[in-house]
N, CA, C and O atoms as a GROMACS GRO file, in nm:
protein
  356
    1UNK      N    1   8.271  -1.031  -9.858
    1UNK     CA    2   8.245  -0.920  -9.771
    1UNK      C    3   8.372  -0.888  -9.692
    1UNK      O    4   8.448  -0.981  -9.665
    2UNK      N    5   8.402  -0.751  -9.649
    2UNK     CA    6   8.495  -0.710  -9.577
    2UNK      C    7   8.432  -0.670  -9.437
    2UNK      O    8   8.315  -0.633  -9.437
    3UNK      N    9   8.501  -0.676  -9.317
    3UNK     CA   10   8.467  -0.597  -9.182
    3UNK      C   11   8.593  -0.556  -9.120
    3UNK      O   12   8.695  -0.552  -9.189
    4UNK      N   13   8.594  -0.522  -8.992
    4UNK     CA   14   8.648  -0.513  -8.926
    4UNK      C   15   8.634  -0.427  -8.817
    4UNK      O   16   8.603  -0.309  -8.835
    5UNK      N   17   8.655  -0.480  -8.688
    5UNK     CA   18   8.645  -0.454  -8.544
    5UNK      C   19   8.773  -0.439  -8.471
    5UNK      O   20   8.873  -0.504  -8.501
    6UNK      N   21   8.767  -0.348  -8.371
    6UNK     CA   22   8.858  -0.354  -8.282
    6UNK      C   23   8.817  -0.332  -8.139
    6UNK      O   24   8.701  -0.309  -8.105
    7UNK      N   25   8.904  -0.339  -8.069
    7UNK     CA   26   8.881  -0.358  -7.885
    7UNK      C   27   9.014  -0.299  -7.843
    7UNK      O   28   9.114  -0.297  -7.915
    8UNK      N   29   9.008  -0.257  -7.734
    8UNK     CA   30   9.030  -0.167  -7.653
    8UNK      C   31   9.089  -0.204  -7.489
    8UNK      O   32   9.046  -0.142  -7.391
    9UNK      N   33   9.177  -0.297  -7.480
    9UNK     CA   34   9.157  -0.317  -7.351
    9UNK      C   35   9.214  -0.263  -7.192
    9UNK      O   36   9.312  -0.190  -7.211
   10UNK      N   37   9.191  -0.274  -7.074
   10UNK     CA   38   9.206  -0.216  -6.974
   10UNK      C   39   9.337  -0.112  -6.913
   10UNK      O   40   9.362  -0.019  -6.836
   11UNK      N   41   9.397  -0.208  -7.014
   11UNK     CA   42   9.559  -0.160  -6.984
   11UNK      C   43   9.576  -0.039  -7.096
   11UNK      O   44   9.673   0.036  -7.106
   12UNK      N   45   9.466  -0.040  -7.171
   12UNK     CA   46   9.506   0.046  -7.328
   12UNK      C   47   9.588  -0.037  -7.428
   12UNK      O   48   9.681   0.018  -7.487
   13UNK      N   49   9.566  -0.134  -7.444
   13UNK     CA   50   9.596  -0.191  -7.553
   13UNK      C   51   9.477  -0.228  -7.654
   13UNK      O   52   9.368  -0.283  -7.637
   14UNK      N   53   9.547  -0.174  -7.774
   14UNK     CA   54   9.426  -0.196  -7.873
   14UNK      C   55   9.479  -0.327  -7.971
   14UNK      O   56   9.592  -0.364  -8.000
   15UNK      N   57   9.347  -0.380  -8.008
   15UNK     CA   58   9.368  -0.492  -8.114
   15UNK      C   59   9.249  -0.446  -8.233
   15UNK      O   60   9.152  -0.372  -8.223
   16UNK      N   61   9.302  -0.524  -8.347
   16UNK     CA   62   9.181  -0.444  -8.439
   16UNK      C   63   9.222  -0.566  -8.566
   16UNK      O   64   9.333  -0.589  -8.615
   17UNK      N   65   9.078  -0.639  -8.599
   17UNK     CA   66   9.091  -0.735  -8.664
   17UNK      C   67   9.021  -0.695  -8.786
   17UNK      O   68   8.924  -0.619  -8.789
   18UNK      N   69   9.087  -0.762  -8.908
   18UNK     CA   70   9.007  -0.683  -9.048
   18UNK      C   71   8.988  -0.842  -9.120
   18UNK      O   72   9.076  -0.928  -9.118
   19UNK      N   73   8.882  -0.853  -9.171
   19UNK     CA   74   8.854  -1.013  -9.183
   19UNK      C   75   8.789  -0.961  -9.336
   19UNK      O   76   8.729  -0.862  -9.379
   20UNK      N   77   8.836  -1.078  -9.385
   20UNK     CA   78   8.758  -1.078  -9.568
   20UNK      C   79   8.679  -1.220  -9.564
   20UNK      O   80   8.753  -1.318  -9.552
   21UNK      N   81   8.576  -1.240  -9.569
   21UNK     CA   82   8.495  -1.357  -9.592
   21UNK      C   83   8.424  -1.342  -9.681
   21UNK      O   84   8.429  -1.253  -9.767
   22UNK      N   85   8.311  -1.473  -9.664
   22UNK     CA   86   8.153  -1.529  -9.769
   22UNK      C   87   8.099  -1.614  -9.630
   22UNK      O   88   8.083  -1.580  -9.513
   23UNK      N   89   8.076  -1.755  -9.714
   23UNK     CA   90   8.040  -1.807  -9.603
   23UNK      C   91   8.157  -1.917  -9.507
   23UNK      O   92   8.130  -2.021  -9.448
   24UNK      N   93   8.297  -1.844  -9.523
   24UNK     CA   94   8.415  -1.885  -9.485
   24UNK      C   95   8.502  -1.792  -9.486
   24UNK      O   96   8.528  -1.713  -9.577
   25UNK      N   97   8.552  -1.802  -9.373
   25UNK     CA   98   8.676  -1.716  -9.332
   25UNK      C   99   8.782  -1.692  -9.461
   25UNK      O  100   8.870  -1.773  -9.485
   26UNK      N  101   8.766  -1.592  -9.526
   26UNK     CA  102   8.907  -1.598  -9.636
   26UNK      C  103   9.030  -1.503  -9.574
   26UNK      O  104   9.138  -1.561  -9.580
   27UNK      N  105   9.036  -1.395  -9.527
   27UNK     CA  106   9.169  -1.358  -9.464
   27UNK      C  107   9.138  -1.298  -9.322
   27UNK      O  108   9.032  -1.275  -9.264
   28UNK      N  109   9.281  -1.280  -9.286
   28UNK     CA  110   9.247  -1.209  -9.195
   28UNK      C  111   9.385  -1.119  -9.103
   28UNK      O  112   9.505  -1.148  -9.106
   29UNK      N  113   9.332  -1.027  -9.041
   29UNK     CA  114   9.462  -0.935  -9.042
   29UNK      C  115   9.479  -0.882  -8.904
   29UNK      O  116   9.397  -0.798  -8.869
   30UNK      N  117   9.555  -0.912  -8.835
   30UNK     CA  118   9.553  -0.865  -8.706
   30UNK      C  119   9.637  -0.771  -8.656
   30UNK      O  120   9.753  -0.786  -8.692
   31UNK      N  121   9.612  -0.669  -8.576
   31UNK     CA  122   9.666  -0.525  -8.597
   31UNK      C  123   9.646  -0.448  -8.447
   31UNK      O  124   9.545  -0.428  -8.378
   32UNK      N  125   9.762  -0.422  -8.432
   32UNK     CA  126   9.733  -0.332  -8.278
   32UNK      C  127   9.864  -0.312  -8.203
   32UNK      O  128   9.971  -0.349  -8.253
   33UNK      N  129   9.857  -0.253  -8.084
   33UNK     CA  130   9.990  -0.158  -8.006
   33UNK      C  131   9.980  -0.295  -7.866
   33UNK      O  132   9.966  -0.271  -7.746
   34UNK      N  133   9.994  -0.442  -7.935
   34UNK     CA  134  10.018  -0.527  -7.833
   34UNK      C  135  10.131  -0.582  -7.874
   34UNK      O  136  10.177  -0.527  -7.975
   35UNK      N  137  10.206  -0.691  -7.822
   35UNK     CA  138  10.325  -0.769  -7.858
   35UNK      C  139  10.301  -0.946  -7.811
   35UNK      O  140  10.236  -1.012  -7.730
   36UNK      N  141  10.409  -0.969  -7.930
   36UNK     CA  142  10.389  -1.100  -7.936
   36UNK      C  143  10.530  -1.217  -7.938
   36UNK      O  144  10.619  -1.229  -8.021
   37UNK      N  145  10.513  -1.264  -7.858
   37UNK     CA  146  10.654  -1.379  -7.802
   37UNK      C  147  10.627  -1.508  -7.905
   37UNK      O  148  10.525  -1.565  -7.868
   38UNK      N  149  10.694  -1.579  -8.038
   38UNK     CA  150  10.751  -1.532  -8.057
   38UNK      C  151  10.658  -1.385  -8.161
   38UNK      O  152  10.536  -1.384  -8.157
   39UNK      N  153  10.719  -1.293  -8.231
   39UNK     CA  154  10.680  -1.199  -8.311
   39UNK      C  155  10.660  -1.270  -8.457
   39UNK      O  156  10.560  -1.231  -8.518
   40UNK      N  157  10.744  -1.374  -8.526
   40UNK     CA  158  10.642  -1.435  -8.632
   40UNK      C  159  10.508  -1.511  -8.586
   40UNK      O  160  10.444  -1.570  -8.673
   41UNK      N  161  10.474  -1.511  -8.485
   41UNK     CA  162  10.358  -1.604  -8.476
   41UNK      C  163  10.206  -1.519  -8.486
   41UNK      O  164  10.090  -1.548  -8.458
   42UNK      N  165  10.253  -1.442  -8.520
   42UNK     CA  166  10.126  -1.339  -8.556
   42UNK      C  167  10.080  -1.371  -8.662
   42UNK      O  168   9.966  -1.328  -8.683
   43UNK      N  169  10.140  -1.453  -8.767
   43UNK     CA  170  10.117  -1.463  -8.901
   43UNK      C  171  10.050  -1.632  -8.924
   43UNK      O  172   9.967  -1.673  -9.006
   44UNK      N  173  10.135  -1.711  -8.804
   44UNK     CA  174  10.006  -1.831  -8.757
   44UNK      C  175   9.911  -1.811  -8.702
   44UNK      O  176   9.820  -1.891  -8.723
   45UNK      N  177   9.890  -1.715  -8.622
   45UNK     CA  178   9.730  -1.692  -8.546
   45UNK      C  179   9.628  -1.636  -8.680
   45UNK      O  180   9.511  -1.675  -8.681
   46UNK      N  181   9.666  -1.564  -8.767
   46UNK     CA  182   9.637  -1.572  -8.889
   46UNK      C  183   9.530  -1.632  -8.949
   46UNK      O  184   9.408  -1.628  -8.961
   47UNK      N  185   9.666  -1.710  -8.991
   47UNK     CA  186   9.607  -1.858  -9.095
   47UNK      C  187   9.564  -1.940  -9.032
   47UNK      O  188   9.528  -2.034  -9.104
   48UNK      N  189   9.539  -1.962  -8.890
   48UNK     CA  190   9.453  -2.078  -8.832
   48UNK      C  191   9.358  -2.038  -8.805
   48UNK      O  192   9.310  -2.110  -8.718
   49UNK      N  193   9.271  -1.926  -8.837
   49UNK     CA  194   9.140  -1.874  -8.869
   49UNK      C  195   9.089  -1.878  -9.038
   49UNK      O  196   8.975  -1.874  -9.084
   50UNK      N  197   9.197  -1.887  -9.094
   50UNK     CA  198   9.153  -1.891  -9.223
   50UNK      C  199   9.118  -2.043  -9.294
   50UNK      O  200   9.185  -2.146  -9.290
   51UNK      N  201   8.955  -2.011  -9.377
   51UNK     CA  202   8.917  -2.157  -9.436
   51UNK      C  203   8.780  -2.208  -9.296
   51UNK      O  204   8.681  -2.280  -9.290
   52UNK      N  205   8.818  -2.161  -9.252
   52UNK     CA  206   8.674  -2.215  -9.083
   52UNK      C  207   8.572  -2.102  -9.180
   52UNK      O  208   8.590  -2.010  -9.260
   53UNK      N  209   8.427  -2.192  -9.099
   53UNK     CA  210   8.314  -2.127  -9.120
   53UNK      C  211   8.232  -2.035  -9.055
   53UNK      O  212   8.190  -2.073  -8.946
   54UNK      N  213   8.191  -1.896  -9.100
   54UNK     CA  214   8.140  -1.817  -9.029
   54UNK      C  215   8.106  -1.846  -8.947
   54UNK      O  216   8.130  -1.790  -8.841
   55UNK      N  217   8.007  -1.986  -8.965
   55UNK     CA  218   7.910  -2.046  -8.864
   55UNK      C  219   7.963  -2.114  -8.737
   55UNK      O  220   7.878  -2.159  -8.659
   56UNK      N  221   8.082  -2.126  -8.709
   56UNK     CA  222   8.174  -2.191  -8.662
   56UNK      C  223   8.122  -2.099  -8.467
   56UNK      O  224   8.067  -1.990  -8.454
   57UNK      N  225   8.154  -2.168  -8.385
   57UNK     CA  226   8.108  -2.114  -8.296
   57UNK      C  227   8.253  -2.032  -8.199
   57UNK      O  228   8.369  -2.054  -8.234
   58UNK      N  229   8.224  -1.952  -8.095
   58UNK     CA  230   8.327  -1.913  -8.045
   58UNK      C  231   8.398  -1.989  -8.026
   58UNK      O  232   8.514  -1.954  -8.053
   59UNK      N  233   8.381  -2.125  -7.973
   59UNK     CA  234   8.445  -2.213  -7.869
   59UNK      C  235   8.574  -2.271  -7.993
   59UNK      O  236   8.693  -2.288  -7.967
   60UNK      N  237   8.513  -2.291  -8.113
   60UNK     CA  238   8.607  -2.372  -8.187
   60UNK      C  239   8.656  -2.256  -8.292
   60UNK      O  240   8.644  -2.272  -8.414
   61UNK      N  241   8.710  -2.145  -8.237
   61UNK     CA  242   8.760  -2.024  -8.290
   61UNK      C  243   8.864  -2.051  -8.178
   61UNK      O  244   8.973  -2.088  -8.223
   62UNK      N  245   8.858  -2.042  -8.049
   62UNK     CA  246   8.900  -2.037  -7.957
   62UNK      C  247   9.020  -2.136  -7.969
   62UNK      O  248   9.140  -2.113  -7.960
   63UNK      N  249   8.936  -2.288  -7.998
   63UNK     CA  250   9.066  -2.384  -7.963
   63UNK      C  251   9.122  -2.404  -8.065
   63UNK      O  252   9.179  -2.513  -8.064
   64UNK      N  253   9.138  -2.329  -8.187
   64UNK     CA  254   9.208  -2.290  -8.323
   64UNK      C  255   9.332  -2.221  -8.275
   64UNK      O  256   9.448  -2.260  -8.291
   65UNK      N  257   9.290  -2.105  -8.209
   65UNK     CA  258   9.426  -2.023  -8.217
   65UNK      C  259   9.465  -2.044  -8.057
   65UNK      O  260   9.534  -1.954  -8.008
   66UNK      N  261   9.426  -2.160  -7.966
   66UNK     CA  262   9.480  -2.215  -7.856
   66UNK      C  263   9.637  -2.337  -7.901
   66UNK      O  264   9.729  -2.372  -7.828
   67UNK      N  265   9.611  -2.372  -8.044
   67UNK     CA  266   9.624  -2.445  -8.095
   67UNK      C  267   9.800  -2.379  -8.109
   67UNK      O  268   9.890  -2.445  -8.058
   68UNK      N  269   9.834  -2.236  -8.186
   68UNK     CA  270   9.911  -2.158  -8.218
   68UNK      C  271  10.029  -2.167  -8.082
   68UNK      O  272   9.966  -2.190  -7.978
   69UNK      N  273  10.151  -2.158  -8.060
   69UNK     CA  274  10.231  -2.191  -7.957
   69UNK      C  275  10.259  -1.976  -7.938
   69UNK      O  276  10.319  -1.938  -8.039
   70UNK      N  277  10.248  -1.931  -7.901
   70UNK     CA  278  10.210  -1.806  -7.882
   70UNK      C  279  10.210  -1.750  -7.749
   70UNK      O  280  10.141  -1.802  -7.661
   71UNK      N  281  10.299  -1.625  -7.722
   71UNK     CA  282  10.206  -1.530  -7.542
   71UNK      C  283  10.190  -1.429  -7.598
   71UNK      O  284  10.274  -1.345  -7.631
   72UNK      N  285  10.058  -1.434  -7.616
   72UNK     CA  286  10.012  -1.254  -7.648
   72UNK      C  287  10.030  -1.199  -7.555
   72UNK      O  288  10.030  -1.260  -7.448
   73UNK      N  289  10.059  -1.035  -7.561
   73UNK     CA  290  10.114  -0.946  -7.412
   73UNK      C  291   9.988  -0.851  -7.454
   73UNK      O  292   9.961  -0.792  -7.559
   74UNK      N  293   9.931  -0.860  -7.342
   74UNK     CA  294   9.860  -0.695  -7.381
   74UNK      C  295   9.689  -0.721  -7.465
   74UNK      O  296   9.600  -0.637  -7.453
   75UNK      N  297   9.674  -0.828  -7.533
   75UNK     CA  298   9.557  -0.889  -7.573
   75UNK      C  299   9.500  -1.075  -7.515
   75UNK      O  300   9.546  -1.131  -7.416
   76UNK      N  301   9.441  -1.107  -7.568
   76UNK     CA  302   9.386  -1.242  -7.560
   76UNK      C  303   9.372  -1.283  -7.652
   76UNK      O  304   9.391  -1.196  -7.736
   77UNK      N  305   9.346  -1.385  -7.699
   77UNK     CA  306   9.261  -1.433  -7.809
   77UNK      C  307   9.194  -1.478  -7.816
   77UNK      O  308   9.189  -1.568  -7.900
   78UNK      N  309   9.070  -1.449  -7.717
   78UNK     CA  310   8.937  -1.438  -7.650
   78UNK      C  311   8.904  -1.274  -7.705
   78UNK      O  312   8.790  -1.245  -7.742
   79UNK      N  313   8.998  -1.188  -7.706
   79UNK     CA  314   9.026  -1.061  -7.744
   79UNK      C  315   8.993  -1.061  -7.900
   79UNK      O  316   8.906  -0.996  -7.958
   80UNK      N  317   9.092  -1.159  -7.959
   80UNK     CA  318   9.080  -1.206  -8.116
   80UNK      C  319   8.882  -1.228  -8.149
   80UNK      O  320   8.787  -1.160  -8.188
   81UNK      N  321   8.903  -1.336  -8.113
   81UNK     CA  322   8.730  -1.386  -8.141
   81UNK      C  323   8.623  -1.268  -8.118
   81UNK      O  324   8.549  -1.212  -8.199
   82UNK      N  325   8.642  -1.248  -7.984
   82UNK     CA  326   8.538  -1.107  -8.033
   82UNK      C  327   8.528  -1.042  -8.115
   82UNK      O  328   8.427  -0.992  -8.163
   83UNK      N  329   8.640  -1.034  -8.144
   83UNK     CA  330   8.650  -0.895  -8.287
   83UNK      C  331   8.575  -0.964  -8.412
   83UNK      O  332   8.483  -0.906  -8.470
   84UNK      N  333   8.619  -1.085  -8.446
   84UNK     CA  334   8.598  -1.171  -8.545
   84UNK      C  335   8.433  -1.167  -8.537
   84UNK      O  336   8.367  -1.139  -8.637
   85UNK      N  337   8.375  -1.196  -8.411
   85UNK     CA  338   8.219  -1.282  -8.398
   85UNK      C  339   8.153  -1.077  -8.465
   85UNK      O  340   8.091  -1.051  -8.568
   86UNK      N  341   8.194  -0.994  -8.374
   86UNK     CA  342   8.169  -0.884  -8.428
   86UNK      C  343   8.120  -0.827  -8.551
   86UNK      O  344   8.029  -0.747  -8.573
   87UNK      N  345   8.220  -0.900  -8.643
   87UNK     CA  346   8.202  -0.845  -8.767
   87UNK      C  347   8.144  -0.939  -8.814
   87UNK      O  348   8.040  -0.913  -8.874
   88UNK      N  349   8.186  -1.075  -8.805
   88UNK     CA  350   8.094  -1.220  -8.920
   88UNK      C  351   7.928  -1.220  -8.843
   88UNK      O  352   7.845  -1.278  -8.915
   89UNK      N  353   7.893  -1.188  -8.764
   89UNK     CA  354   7.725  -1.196  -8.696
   89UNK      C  355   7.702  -1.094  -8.735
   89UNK      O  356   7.591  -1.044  -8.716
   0.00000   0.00000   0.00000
């Protein structure tokens, strides 16, 4: 299955996540007018969602890409997970 969600946040920054699953995360694509310190690490926040189970709860979505050495500007990745729970529920 394909989805994808996006959010919107206060400042006007948008994030917009496009996820390919089953009953496991197979890709995932993260996309939006935010910035990221360093700028390859967009491509680890990534893949440390990929292979986890739909069923997987926010919390351990959360300490996945807490996990990533990363300063998102302009999003969260509390920002991330929503988008994700969005489309996999």
């Amino acid at each position: 299955m394909r989805g994808k969600a996006s959010k919107k946040n206060e400042g006007g920054k948008l994030v917009r996540v496009k996820v390919v699953y089953d009953d496991k995360i197979r890709e995932v694509d993260i996309t939006g007018d935010f910035f990221l310190e360093p700028p390859e690490s967009l491509e680890v926040l990534e893949k440390a969602l990929e292979g986890i189970s739909i069923r997987e709860n926010c919390e351990k979505m959360l300490e996945l890409l807490e996990e990533v050495d990363a300063e998102l500007i302009g999003f969260s990745r509390e920002d991330i997970v929503g988008c994700l729970e969005e489309v996999v529920r």
